[in-house]
Backbone bond lengths (Angstrom), bond angles and torsions (degrees), N, CA, C in turn:
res aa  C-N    CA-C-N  psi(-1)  N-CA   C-N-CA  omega(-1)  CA-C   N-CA-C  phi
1 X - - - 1.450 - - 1.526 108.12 -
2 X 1.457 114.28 131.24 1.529 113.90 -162.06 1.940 88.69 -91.04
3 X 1.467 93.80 -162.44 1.763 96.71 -177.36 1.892 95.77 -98.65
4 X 1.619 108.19 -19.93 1.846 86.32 168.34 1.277 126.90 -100.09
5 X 1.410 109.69 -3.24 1.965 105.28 150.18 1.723 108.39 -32.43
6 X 2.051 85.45 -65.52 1.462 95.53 -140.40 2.007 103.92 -76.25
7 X 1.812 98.06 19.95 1.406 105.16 158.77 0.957 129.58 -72.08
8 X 1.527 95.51 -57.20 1.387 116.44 173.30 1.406 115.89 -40.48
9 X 1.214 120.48 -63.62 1.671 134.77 -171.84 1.325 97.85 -41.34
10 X 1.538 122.65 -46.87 1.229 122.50 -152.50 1.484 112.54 -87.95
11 X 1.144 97.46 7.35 2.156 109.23 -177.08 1.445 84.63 -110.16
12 X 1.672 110.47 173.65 1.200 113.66 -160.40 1.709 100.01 -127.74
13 X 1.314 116.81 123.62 1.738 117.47 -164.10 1.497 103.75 -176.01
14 X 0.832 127.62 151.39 1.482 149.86 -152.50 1.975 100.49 -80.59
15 X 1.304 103.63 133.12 1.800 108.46 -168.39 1.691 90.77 -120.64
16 X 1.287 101.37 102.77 1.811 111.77 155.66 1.043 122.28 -64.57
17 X 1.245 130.54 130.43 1.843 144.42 162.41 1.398 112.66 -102.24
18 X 0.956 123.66 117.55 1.067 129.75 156.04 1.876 134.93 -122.37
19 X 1.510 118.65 113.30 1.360 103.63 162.81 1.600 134.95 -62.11
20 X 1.683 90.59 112.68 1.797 90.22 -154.54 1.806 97.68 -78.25
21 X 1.068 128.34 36.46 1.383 119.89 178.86 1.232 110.06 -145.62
22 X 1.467 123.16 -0.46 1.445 129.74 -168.92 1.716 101.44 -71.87
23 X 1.018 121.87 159.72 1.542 128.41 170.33 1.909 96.88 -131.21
24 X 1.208 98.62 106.86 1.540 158.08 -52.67 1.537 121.25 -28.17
25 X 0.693 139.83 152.40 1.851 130.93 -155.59 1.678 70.78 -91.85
26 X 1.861 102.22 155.77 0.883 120.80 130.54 1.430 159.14 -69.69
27 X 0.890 164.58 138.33 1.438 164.05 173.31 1.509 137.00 -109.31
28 X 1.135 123.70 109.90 1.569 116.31 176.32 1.091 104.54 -158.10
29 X 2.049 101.41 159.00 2.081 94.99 -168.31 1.586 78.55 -131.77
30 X 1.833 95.92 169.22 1.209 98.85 153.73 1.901 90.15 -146.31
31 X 1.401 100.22 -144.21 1.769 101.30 -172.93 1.211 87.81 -98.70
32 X 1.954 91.13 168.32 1.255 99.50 166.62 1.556 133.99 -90.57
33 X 1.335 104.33 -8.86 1.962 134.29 178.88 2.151 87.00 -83.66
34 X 0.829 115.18 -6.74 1.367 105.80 150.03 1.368 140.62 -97.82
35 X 1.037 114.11 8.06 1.538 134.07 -166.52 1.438 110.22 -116.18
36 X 1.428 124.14 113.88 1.502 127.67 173.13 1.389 105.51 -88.73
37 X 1.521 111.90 120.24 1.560 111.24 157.80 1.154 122.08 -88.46
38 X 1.495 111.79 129.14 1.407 113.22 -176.84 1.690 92.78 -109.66
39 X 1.452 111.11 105.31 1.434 119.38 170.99 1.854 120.80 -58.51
40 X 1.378 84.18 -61.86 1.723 99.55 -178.01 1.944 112.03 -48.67
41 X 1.391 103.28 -21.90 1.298 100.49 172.13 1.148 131.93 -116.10
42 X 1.523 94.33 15.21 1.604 119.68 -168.64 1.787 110.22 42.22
43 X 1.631 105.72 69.67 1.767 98.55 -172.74 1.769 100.93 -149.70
44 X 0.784 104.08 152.19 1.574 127.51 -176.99 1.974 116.56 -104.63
45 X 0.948 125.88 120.37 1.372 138.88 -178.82 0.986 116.10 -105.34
46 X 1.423 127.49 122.63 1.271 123.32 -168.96 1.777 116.88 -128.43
47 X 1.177 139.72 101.01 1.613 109.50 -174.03 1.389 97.26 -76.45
48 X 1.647 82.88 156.55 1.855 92.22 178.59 1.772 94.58 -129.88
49 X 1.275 139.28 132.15 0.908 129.71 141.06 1.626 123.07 -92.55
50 X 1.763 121.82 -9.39 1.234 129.62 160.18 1.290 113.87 -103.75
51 X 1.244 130.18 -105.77 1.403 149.37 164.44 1.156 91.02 63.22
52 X 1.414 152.56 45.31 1.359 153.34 167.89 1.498 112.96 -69.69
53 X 1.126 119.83 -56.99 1.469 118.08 147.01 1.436 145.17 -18.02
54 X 1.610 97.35 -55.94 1.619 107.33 155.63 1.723 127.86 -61.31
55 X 1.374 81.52 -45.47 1.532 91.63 176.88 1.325 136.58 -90.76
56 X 1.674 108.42 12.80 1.080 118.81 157.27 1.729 105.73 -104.48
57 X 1.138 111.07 -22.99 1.585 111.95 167.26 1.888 120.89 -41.85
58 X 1.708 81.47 -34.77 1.456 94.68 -159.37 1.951 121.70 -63.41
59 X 1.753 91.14 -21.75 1.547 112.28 -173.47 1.685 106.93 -57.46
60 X 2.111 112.10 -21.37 1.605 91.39 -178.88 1.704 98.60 -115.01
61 X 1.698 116.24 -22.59 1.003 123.98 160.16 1.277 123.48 -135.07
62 X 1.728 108.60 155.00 1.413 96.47 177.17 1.874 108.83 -116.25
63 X 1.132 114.58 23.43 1.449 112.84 -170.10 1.784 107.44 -91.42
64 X 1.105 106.13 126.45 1.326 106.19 177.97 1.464 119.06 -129.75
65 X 1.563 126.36 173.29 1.396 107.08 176.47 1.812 89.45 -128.12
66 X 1.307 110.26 178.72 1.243 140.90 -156.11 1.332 90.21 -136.45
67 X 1.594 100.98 144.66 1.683 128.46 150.89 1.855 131.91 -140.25
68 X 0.922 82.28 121.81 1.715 89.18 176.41 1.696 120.71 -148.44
69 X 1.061 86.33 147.80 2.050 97.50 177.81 1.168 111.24 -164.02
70 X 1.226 111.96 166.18 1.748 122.20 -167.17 1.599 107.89 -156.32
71 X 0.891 98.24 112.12 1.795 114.55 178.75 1.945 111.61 -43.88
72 X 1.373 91.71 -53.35 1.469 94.07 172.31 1.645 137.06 -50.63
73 X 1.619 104.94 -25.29 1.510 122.51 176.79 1.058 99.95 -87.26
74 X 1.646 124.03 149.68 1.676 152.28 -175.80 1.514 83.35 -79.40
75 X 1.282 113.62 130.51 1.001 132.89 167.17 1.852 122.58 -103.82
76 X 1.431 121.49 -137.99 1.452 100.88 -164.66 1.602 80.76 -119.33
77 X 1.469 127.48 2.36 1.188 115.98 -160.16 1.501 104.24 -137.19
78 X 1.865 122.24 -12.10 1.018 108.36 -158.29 2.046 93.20 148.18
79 X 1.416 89.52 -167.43 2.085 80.16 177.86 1.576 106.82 -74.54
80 X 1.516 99.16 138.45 1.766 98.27 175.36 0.897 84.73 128.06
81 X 1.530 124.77 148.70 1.342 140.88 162.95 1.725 93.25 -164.86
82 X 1.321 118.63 135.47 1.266 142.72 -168.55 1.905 122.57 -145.32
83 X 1.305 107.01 119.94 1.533 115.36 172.72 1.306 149.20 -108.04
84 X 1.120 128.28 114.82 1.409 97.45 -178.35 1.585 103.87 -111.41
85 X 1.942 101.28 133.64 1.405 129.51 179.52 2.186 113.85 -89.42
86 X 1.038 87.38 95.04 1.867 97.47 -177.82 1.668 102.53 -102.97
87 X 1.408 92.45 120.20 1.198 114.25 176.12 1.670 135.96 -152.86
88 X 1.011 127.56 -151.63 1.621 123.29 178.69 1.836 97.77 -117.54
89 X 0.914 140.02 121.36 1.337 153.17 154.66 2.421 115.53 -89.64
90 X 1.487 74.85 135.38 1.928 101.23 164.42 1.439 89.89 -150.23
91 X 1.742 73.85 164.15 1.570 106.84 -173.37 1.788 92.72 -105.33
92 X 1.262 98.44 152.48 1.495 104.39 -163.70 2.095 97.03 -127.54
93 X 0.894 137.76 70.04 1.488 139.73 168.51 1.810 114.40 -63.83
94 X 1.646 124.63 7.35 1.311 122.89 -178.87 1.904 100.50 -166.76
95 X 1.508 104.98 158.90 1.042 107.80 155.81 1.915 90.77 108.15
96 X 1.575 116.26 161.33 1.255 124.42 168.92 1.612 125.97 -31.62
97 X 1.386 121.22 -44.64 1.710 113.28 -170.91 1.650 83.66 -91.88
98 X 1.184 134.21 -15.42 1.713 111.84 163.39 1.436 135.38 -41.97
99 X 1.585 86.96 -58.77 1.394 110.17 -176.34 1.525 108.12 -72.78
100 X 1.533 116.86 -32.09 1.442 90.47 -161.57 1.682 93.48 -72.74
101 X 1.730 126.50 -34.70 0.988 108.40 -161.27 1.788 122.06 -84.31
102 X 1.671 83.60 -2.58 1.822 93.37 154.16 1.226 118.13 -25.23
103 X 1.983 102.65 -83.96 0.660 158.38 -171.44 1.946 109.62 -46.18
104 X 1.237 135.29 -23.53 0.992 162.07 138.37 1.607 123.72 -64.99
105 X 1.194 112.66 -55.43 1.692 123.86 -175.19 1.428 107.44 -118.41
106 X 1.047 134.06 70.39 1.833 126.20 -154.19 1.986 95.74 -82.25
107 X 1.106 105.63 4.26 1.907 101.04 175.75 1.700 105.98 -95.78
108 X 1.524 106.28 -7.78 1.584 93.14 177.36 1.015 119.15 -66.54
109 X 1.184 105.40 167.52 1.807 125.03 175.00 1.380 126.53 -104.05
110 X 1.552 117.84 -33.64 1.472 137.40 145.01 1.170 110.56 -160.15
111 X 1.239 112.39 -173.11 1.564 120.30 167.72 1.351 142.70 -107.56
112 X 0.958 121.72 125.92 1.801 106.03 -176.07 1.272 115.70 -93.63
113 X 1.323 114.69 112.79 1.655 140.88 146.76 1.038 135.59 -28.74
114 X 1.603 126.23 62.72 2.063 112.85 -171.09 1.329 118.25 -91.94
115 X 1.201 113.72 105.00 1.655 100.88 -179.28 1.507 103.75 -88.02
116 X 1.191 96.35 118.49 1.832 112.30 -177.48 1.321 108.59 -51.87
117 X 0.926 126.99 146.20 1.931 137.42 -174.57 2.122 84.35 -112.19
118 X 1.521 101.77 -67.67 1.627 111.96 -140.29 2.081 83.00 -147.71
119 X 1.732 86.32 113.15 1.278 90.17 141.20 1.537 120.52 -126.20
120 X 1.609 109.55 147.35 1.585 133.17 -156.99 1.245 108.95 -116.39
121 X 1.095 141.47 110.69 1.469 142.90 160.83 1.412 105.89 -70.44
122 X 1.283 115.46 129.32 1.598 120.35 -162.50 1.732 95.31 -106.11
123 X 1.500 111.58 -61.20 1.569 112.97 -166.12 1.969 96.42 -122.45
C-alpha cells in the first residue's frame, strides 16, 4: 500500500465491490470511512450488513475487485486519483476484526475480509 492509496482511504467517497467472475457480476458499495486498513497484513475490512450477493458469489468464487477515488488526491493526470483493489474476500461472522467492527457499526451482519493480491492506480 503506497502513501496515495492510503489518501484516498482517508477522504470520504463511495467503495465498489464487485465479484469480478460472477455471471452476472455482482455489485455493492459502501463508504470509504467504513473500511479499516490493515496495512501490516496487507487487508481490507469491510462491514457488511447486506452484501448477500457477494457472499453468495463467494460459494464458486471468492476473488473480487475494489474501487475507490477521491477528487481531493493528486492524481496521475491532475485532481483525482482512483484504484482498483483485487483480491480474495470471506465473510467473517466471529473472531477479533468482528468485534472490533461490531463495536464501530453495531447494524452489521459480518464482515468482509479482502486480502489484497494487486493494488492499481487507474487515474
Amino acid at each position: 500500500m503506497n502513501q496515495k492509496f492510503l489518501d484516498v482511504m482517508n477522504d470520504e467517497g463511495p467503495v465498489t465491490i464487485v465479484t469480478i467472475n460472477a455471471n452476472p457480476a455482482s455489485v455493492v458499495n459502501t463508504w470509504m470511512s467504513y473500511v479499516k486498513v490493515d496495512e501490516d497484513n496487507n487487508r481490507l475490512y469491510l462491514p457488511a450488513a447486506g452484501m448477500h450477493s457477494i457472499e453468495n458469489d463467494f460459494v464458486q468464487d471468492n476473488y473480487v475487485l475494489l474501487t475507490m477515488g477521491s477528487k481531493k488526491v493528486e492524481g496521475t493526470a491532475g485532481p483525482g486519483a482512483g484504484f482498483h483493489v483485487k483480491g480474495t474476500g470471506k465473510f467473517l461472522a466471529e473472531g477479533p476484526e468482528f468485534s472490533e467492527m461490531q463495536a464501530r457499526f453495531p447494524w452489521l451482519r459480518e464482515v468482509l475480509q479482502v486480502n489484497i493480491d494487486q493494488i492499481e492506480q487507474k487515474i
